[in-house]
N, CA, C and O of each residue as an XYZ file, in Angstrom:
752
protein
N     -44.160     62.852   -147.821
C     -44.318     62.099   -146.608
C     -43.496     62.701   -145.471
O     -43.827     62.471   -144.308
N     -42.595     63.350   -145.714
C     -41.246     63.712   -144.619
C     -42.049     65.168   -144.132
O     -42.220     65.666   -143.020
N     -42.506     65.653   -145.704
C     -43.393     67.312   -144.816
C     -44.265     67.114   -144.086
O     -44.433     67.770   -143.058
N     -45.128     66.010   -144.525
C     -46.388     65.404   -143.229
C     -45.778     65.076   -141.786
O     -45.877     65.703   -140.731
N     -45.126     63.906   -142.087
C     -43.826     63.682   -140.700
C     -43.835     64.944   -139.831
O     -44.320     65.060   -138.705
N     -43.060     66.083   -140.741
C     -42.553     67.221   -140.151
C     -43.490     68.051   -139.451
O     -43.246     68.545   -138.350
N     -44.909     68.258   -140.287
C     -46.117     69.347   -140.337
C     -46.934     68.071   -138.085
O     -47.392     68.683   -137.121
N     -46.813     66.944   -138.123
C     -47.298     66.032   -137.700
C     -46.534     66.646   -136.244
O     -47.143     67.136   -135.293
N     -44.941     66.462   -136.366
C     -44.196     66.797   -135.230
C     -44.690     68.499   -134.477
O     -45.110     68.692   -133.336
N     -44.574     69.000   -135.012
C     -44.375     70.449   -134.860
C     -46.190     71.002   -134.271
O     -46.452     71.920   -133.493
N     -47.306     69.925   -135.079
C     -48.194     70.300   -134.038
C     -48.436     69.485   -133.198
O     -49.457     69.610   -132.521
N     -47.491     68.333   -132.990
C     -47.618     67.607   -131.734
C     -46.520     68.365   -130.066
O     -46.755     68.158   -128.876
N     -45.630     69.031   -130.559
C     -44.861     70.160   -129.796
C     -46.252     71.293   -129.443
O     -46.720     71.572   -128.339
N     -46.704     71.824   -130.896
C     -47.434     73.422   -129.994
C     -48.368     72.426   -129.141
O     -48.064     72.512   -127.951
N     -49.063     71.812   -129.295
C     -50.174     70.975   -128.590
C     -49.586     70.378   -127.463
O     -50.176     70.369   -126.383
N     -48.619     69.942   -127.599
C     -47.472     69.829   -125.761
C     -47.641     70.904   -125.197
O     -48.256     70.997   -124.135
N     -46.930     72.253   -126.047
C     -46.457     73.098   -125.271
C     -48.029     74.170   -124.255
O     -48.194     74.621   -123.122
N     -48.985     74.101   -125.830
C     -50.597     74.693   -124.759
C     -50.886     73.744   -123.691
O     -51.065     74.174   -122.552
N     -50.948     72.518   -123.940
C     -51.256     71.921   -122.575
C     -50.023     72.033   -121.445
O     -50.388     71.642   -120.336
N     -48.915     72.398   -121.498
C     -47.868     72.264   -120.170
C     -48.178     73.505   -119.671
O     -48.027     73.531   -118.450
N     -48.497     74.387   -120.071
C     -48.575     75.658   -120.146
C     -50.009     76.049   -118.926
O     -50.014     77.029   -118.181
N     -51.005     75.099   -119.003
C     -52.037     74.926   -118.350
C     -51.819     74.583   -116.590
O     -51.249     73.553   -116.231
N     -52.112     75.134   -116.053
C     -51.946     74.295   -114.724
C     -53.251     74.285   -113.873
O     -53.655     75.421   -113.626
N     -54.104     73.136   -113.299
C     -55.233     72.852   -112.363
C     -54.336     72.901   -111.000
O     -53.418     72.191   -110.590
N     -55.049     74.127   -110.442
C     -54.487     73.995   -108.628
C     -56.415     73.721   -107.680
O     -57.477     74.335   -107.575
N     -56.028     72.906   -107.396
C     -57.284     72.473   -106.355
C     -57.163     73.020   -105.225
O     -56.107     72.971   -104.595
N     -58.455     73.749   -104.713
C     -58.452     74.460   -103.312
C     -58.269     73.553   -102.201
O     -58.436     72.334   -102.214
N     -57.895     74.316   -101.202
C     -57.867     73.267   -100.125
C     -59.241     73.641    -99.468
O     -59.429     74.805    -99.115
N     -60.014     72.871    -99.330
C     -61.176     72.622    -99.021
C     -62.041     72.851    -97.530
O     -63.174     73.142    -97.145
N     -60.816     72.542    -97.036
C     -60.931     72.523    -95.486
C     -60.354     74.270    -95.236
O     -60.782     74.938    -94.295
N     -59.608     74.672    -95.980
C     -59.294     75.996    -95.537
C     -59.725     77.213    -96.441
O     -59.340     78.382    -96.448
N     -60.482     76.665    -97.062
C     -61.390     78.115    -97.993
C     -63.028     77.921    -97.308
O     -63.753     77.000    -96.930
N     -63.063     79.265    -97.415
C     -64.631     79.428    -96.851
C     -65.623     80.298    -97.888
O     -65.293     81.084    -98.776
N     -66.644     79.975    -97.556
C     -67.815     80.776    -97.706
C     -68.636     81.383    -96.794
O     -69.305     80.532    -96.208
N     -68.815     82.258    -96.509
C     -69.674     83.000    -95.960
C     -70.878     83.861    -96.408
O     -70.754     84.946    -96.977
N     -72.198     83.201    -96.058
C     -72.851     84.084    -96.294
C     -74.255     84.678    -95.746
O     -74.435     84.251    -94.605
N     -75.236     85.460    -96.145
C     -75.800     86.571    -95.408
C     -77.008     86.212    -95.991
O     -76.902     85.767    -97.134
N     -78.411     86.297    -95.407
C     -79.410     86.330    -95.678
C     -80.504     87.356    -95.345
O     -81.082     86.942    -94.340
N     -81.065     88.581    -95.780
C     -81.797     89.638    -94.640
C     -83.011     89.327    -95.502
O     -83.166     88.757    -96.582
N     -83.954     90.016    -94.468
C     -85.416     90.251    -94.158
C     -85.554     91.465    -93.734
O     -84.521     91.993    -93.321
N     -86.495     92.064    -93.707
C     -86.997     93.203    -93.330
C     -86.742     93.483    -92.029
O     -86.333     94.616    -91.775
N     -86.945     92.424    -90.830
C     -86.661     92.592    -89.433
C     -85.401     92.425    -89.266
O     -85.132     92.596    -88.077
N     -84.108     92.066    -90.147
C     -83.189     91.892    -90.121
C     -81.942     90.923    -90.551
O     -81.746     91.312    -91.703
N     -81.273     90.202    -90.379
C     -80.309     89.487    -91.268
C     -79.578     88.180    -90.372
O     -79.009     88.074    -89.286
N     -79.866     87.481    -91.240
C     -79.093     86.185    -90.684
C     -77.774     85.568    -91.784
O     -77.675     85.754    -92.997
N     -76.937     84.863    -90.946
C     -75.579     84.809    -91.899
C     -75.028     83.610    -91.163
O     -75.284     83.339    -89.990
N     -74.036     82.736    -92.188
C     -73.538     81.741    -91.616
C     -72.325     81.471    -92.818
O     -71.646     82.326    -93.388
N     -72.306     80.275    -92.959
C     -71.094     79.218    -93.679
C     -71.727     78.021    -94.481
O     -72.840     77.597    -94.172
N     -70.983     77.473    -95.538
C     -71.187     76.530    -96.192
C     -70.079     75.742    -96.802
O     -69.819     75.988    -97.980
N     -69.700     75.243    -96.460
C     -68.173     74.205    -97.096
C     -68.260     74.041    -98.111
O     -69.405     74.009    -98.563
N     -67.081     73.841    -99.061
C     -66.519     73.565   -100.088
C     -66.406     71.815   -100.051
O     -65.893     71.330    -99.043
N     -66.815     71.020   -100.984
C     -66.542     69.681   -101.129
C     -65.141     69.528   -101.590
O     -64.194     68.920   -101.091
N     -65.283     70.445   -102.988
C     -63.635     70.060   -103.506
C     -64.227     71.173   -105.087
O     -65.334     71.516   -105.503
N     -62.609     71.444   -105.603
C     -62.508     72.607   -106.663
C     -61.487     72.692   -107.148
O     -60.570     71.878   -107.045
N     -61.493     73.760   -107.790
C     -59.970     74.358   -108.165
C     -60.172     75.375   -109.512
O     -61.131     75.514   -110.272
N     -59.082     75.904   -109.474
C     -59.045     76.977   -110.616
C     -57.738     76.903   -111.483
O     -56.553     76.856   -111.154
N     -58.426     76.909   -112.828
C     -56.818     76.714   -113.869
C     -56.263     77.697   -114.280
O     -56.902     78.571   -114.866
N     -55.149     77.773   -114.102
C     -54.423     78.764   -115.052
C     -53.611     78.674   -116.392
O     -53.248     77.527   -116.650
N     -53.279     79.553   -117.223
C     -52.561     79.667   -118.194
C     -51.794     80.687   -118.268
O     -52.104     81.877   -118.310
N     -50.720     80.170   -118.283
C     -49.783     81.671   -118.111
C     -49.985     82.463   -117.723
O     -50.086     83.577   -118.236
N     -50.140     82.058   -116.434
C     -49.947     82.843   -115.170
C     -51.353     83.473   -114.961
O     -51.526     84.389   -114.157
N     -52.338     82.948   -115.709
C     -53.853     83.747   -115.406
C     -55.069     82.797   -115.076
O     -55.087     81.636   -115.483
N     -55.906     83.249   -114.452
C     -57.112     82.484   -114.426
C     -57.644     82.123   -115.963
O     -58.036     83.015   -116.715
N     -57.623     81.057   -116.255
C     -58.281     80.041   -117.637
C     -59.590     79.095   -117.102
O     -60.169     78.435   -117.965
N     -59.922     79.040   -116.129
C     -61.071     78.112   -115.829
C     -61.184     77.614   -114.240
O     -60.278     77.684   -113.408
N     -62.624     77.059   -114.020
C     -62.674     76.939   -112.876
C     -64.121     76.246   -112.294
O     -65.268     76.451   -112.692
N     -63.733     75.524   -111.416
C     -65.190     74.411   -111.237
C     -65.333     74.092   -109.514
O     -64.438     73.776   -108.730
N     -66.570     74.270   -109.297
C     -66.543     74.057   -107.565
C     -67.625     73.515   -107.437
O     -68.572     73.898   -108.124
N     -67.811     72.121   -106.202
C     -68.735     71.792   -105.701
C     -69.003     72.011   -104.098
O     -68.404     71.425   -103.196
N     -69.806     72.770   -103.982
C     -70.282     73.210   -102.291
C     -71.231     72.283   -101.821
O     -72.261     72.062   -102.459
N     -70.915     71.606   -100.539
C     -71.574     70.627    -99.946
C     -72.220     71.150    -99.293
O     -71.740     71.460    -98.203
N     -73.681     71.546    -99.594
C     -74.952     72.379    -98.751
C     -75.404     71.299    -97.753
O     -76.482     71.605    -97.243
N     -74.991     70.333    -97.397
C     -75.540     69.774    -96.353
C     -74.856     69.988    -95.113
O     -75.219     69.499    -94.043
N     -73.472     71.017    -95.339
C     -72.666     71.475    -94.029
C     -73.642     73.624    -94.322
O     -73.158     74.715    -94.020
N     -74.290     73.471    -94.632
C     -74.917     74.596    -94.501
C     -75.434     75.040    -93.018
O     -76.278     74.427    -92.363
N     -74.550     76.593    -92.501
C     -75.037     76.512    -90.994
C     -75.199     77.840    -90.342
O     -74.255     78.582    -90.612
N     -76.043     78.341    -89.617
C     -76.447     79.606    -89.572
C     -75.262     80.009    -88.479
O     -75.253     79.041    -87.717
N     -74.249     80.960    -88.016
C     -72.958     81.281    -87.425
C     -74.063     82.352    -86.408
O     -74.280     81.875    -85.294
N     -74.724     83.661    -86.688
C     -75.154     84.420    -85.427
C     -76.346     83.956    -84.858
O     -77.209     84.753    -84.490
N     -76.475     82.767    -84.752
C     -77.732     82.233    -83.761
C     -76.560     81.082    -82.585
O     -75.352     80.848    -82.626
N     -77.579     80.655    -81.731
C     -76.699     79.508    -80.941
C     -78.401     78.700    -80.012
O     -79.377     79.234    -79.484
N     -77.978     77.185    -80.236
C     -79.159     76.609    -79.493
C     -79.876     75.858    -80.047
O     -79.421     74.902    -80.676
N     -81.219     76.116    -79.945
C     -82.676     75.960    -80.382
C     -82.777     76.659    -81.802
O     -83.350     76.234    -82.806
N     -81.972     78.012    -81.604
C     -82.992     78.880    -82.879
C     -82.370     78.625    -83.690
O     -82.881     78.585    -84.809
N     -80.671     78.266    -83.484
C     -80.141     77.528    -84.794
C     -80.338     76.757    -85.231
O     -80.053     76.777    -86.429
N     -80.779     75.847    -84.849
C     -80.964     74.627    -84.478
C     -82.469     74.627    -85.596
O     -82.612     73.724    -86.421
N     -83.339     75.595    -85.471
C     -84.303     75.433    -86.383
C     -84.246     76.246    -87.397
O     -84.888     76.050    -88.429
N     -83.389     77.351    -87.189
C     -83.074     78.087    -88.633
C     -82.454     77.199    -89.690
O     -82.813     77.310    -90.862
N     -81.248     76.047    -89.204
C     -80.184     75.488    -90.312
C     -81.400     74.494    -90.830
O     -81.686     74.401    -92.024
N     -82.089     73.754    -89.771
C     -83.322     73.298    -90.579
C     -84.233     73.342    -91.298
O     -84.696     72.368    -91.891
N     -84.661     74.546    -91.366
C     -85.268     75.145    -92.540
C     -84.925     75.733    -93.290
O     -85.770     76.245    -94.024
N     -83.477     75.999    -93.538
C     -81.998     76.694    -94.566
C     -81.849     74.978    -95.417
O     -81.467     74.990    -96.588
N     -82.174     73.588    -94.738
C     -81.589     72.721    -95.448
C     -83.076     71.696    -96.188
O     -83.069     70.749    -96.973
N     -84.143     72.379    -95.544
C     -85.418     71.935    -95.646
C     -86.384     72.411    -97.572
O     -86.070     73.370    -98.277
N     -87.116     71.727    -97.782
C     -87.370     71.959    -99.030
C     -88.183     73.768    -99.503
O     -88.475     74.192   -100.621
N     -88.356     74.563    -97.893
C     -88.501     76.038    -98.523
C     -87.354     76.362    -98.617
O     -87.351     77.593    -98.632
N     -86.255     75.950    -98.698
C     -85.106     77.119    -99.501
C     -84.158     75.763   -100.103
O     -84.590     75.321   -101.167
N     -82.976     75.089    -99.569
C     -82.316     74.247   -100.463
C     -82.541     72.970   -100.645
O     -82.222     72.388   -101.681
N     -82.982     72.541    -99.882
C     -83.807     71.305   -100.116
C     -82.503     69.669    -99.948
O     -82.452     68.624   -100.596
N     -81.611     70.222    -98.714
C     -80.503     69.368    -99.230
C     -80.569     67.950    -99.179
O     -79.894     67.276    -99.957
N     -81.357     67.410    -98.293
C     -81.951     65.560    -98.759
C     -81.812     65.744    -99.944
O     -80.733     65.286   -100.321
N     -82.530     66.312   -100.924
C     -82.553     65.450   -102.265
C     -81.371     66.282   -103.423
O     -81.060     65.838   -104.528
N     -80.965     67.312   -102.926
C     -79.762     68.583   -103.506
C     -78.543     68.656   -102.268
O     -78.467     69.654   -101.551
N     -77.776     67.698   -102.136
C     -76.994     68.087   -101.394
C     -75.533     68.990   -102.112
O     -74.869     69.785   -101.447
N     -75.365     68.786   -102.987
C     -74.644     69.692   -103.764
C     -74.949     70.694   -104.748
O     -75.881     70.328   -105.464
N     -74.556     71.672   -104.997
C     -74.616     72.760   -105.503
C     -73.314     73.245   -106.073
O     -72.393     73.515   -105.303
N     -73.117     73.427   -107.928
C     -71.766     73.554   -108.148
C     -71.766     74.739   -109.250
O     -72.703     75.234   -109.877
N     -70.475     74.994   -109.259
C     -70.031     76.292   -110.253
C     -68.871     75.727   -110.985
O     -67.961     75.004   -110.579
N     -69.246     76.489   -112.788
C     -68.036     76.167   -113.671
C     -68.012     77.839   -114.547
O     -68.764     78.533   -115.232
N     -66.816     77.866   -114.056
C     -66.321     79.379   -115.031
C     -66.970     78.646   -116.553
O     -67.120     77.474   -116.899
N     -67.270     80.044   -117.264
C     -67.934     79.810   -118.743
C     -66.899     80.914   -119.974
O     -66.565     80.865   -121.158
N     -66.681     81.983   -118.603
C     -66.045     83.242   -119.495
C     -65.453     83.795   -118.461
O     -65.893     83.974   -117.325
N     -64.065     84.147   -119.077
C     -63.496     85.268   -117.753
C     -62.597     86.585   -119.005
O     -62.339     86.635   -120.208
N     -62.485     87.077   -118.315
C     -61.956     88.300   -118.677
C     -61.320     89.344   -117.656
O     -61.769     89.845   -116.625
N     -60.020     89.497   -118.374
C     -58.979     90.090   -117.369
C     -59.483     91.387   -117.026
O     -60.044     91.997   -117.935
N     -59.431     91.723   -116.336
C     -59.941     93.312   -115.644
C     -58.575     94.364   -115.431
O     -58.437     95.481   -115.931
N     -57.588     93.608   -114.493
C     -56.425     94.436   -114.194
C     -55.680     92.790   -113.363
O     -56.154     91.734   -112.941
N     -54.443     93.343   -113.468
C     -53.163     92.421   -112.704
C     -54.089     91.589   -111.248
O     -54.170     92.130   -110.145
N     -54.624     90.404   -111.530
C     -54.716     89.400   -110.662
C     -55.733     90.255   -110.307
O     -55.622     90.946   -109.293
N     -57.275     90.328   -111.412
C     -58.178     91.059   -110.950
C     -59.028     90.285   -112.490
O     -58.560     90.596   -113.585
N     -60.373     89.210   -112.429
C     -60.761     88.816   -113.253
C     -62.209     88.603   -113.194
O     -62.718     88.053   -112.217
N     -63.053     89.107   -114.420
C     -64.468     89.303   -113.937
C     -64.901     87.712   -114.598
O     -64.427     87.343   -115.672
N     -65.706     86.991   -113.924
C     -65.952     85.887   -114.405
C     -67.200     85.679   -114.546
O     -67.853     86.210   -113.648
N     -68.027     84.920   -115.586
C     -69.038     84.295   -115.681
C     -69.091     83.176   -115.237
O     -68.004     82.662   -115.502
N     -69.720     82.467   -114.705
C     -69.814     80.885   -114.453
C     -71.537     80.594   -114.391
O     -72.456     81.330   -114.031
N     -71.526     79.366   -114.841
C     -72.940     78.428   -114.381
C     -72.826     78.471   -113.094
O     -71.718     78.231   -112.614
N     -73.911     78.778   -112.246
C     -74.599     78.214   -110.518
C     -75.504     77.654   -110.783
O     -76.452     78.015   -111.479
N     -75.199     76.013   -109.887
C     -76.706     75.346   -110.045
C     -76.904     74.624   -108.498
O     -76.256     73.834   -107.811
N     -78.244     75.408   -108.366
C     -78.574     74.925   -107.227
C     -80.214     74.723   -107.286
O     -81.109     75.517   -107.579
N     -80.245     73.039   -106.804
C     -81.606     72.614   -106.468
C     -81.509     72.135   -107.774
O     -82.634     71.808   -108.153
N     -80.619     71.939   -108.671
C     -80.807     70.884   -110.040
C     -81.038     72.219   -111.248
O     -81.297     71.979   -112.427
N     -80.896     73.531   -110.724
C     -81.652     74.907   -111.457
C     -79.860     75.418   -111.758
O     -78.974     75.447   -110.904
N     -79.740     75.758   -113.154
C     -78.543     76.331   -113.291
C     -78.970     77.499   -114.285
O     -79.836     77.512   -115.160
N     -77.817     78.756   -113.737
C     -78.367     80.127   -114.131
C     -76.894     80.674   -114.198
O     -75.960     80.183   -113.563
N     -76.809     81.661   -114.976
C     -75.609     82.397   -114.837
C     -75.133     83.306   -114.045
O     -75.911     84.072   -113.477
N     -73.541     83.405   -113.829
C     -73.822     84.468   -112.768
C     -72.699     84.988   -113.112
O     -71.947     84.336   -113.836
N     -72.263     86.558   -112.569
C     -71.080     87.338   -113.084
C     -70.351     88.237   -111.560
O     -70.903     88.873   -110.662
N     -69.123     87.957   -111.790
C     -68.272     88.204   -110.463
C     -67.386     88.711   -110.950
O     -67.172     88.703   -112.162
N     -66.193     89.649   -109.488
C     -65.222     89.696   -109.854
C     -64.288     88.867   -109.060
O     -64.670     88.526   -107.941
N     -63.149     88.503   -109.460
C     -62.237     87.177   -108.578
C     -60.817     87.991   -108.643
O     -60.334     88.528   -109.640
N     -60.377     87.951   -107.566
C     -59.440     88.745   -107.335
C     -58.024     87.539   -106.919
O     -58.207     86.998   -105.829
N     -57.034     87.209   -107.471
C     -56.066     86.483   -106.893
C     -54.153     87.453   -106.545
O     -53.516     88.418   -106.965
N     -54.033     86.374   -105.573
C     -53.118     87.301   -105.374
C     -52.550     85.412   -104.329
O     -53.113     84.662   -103.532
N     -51.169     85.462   -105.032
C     -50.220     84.128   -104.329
C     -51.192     82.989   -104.689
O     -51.521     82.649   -105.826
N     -51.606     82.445   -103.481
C     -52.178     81.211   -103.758
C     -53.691     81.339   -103.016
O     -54.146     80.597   -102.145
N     -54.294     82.462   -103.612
C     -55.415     82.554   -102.610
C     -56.002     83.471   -103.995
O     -55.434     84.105   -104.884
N     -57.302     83.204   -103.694
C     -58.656     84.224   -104.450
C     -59.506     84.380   -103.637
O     -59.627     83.609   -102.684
N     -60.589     85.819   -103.909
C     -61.508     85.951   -103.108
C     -62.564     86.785   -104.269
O     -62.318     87.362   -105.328
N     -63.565     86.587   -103.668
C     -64.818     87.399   -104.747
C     -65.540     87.341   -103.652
O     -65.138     86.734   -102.659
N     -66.979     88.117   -103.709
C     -68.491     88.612   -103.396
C     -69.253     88.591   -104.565
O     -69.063     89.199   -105.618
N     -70.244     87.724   -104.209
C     -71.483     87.475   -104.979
C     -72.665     87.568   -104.582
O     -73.157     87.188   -103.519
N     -73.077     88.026   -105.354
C     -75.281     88.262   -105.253
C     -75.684     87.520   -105.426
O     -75.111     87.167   -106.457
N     -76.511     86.674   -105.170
C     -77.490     85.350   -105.696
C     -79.143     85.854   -105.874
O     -79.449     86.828   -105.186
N     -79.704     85.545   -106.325
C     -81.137     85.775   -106.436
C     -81.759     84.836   -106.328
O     -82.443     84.552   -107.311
N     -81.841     83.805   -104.982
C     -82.683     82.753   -104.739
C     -83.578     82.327   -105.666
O     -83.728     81.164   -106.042
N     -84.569     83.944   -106.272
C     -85.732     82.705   -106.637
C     -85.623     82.049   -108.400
O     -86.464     81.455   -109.074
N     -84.117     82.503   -108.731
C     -83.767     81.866   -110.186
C     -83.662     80.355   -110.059
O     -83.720     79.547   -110.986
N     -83.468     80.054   -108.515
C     -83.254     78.397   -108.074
C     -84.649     77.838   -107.459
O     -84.323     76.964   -106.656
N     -85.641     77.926   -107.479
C     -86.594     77.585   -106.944
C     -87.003     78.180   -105.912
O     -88.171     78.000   -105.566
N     -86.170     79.016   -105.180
C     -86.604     79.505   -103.936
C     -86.949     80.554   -103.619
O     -86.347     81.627   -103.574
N     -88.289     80.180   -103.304
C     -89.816     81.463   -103.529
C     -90.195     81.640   -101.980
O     -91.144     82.366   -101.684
N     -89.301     80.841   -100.788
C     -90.260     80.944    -99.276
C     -90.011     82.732    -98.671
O     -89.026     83.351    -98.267
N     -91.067     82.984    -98.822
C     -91.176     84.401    -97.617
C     -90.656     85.526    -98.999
O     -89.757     86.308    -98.688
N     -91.151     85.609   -100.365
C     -90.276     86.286   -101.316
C     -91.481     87.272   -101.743
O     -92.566     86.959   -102.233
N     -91.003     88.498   -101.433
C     -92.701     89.565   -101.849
C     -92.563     89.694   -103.159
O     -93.494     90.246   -103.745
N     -91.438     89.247   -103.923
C     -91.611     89.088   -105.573
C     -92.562     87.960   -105.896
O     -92.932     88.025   -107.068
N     -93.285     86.524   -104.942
C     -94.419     86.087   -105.475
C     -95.044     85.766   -104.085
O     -95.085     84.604   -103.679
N     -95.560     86.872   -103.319
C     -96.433     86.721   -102.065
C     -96.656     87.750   -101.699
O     -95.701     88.465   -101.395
N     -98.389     88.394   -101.541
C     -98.359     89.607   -100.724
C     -98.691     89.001    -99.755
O     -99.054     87.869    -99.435
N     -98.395     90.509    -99.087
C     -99.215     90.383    -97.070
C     -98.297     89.770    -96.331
O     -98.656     89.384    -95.219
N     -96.525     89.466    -96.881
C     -95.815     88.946    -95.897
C     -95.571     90.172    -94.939
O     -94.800     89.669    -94.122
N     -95.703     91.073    -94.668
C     -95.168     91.876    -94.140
C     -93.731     92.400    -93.521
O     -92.776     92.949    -94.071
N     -93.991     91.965    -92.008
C     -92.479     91.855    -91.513
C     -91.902     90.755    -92.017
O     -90.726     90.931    -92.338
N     -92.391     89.534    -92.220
C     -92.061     88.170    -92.457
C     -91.330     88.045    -94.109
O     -90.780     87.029    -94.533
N     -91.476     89.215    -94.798
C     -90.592     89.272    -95.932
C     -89.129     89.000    -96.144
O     -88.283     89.571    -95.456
N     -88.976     88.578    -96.603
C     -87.422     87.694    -97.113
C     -86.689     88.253    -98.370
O     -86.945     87.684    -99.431
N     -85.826     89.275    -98.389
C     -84.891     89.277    -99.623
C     -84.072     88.420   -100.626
O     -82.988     87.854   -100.482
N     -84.818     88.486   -101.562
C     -84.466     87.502   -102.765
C     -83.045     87.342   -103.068
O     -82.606     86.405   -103.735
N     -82.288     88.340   -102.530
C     -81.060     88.083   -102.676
C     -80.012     87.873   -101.703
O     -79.717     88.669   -100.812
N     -79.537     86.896   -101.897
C     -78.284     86.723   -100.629
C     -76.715     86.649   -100.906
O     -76.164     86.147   -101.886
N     -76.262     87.133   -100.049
C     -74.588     87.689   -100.213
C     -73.883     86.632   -100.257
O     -74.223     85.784    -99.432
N     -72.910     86.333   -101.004
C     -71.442     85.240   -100.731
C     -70.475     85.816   -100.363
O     -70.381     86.810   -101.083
N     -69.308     85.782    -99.332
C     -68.523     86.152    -99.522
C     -67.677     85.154    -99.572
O     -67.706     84.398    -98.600
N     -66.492     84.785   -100.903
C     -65.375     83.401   -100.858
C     -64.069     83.624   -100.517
O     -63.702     84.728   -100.919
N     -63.373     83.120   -100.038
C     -62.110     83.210    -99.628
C     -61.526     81.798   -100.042
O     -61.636     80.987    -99.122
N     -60.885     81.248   -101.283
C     -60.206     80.516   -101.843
C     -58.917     80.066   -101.300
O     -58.486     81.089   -100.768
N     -57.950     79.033   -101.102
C     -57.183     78.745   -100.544
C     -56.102     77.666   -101.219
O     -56.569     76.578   -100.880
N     -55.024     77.437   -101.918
C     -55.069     76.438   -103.319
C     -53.155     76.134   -102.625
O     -52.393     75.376   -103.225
């Protein structure tokens, strides 16, 4: 009974000590950004999308996990001004591309990471956007209290097929690249 006692204590310590060992830092929300890029054949449009709320865990001293929800209903085109923004962010929030009435969020959870080099970590995570979740693979770079990565997306793994010559001929100029740029700048 006293070795059970004993065997009882000792994994109630390591099981303290892995969880103290853990730490959740939540981004600051208001001061991390996204930026990102959309081109076409005639050329490229780019803007911003807010962060709702997140954060990334560590374990001794490393990235261990990580979960973000982006509020696509602050989705907003940055090199237009007026009218044309004005109808670009509308059809950026409209059901040919995110559809944010009925998807206003869109979120990411690390699945796998793996150290690359000193505060340099390639990560897998779930992206789900439009209710569609797909995998995706990055590298996340931290350094103090800040991370940053660039990501590829391939729209039409999420439903979004508008203006895509992977399922439309004869768009011509009006062609749309299936893939669009992230760039994140983390803030914790």
């Amino acid at each position: 009974m006293k070795n059970l006692r004993t065997i009882a204590i000792a994994l109630f310590v390591a099981l303290g000590t892995t969880v103290a060992t853990a730490q959740a830092k939540k981004i600051n929300a208001e001061k991390s950004t996204i930026n990102w890029v959309g081109k076409k054949v005639t050329g490229e449009h780019s803007g911003t999308v807010n962060f709702k709320e997140g954060m990334l865990i560590f374990k001794n001293g490393k990235v261990a996990g990580g979960n973000f929800t982006v509020d696509m209903t602050s989705l907003t085109a940055t090199d237009l001004s007026g009218e044309w923004k004005d109808k670009l962010d509308g059809h950026l929030k409209s059901e040919d591309f995110f559809g944010t009435e009925k998807f206003p969020t869109s979120t990411l959870k690390f699945t796998k990471i793996a150290t690359k080099s000193k505060g340099v970590y390639t990560v897998t995570a779930d992206l789900t956007i439009k209710g569609i979740t797909n995998p995706v693979t990055f590298d996340l770079v931290t350094k103090g209290n800040t991370a940053t990565s660039t990501l590829k997306i391939n729209r039409t793994k999420y439903g979004i097929k508008y203006g895509s010559g992977s399922f439309f001929d004869n768009l011509g100029d009006k062609t749309i690249n299936d893939d669009f740029d992230l760039t994140v700048n983390l803030q914790y």
